[in-house]
N, C-alpha and C positions, 0 to 999 in steps of 0.2 A: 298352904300353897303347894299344888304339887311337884312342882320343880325344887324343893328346898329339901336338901338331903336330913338324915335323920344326925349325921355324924360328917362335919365339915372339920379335915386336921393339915399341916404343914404339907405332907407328901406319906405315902404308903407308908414309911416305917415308922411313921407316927398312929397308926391306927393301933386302937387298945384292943386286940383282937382276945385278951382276956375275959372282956365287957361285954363281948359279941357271945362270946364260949358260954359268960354267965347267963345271957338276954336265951339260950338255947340256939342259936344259932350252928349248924351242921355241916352247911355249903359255904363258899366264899368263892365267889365271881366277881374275877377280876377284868377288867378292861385291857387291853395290852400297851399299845404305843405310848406313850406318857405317860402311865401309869405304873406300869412296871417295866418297861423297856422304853428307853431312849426311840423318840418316835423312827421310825422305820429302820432300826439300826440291826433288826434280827441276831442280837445277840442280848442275852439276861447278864449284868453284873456280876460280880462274884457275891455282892451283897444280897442281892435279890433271890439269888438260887439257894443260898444260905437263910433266907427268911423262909421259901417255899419248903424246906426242908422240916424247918422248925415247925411251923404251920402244917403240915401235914400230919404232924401226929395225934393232930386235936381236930383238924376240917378237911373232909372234902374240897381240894382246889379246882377250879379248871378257869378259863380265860374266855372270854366271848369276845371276839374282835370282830369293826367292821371291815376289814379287810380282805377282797377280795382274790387275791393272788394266792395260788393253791401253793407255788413253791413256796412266798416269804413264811405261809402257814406249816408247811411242812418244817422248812430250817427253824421254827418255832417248836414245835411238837416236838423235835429228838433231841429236845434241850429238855425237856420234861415230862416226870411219868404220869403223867394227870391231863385228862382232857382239855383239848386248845378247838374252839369252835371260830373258822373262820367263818367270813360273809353273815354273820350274825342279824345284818339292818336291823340294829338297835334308830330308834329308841320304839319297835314295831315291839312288842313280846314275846311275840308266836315260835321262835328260835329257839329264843334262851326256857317257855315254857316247855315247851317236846323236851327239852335236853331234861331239866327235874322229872316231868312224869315221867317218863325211859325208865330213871331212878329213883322210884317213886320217893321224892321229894317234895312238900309241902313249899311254895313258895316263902310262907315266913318263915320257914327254916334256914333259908339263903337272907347272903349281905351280900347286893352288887356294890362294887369299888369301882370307879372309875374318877377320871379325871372331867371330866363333860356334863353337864347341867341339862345339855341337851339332849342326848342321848343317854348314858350311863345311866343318871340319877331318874329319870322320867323313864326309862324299862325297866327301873326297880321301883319305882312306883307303883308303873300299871300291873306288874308280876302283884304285889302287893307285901315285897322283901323291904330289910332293912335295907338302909342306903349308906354309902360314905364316900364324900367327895373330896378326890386329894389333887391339890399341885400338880403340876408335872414335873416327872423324877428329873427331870432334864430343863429347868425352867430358866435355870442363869445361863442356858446356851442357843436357848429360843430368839430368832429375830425380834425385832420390835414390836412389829404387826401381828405376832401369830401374840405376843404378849399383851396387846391393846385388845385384840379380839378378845381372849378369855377376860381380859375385864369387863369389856362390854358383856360379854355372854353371862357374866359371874351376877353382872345388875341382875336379872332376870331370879335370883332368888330370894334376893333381901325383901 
């Protein structure tokens, strides 16, 4: 099924980025809002900036958001030395592949991360990358409906 990720875990700091390093994986694209930043909160954790860190010395990072607003993109990018690609329109792939060839990057060489089934996981699909679908870092502060919705959306892989 193409919507079912190759790697479903709790939330980002649960991914075995180890497993990814072994599989030959290079790149690692991440999703932003839920993913790794509290949905529109334009601020990275102290956790998360400490994972990017760690992470960085074994992968190419960068972020593909759909996020269209050039400032919340920018207060993004000077929190980090690694490419943040706003307006991305996942789940299209045409974005996120220009961004690997620029770098001459192989799509299997990339793992998109994202929290979204609909997007995230189905542009790592069509790229023809690993996939891993996490949680949102922010889920026990999510309203009801934004939580009812990722269940319903979650059906859509099993």
């Amino acid at each position: 099924m193409i919507l079912k990720p190759d790697y479903n875990v709790k939330n980002v700091f649960e991914v075995n980025f180890d497993e990814l390093k072994e599989q030959g994986i290079k790149v690692l694209i991440f999703d932003l809002d839920s993913t790794v930043m509290k949905s529109k909160a334009g601020v990275f954790s102290v956790d998360v900036l400490k994972m990017f860190d760690n992470l960085s010395k074994d992968f190419m990072l960068t972020i593909a958001s759909n996020n269209k607003n050039i400032d919340y993109i920018n207060k993004v990018r000077a929190q980090v030395n690694f490419p943040v690609i706003g307006h991305a329109n996942k789940p299209s792939p045409a974005v996120i592949k220009s961004f690997l060839e620029e770098n001459a990057i192989p799509p299997k060489d990339a793992a998109m991360i994202g929290d979204r089934p609909l997007t995230d996981i189905l542009v790592g699909k069509l790229l023809g990358s690993t996939t891993v679908l996490v949680d949102s870092i922010s889920k026990d502060e999510e309203p009801p409906l934004t939580r009812f919705v990722r269940r319903v959306e979650r059906l859509s892989i099993r």
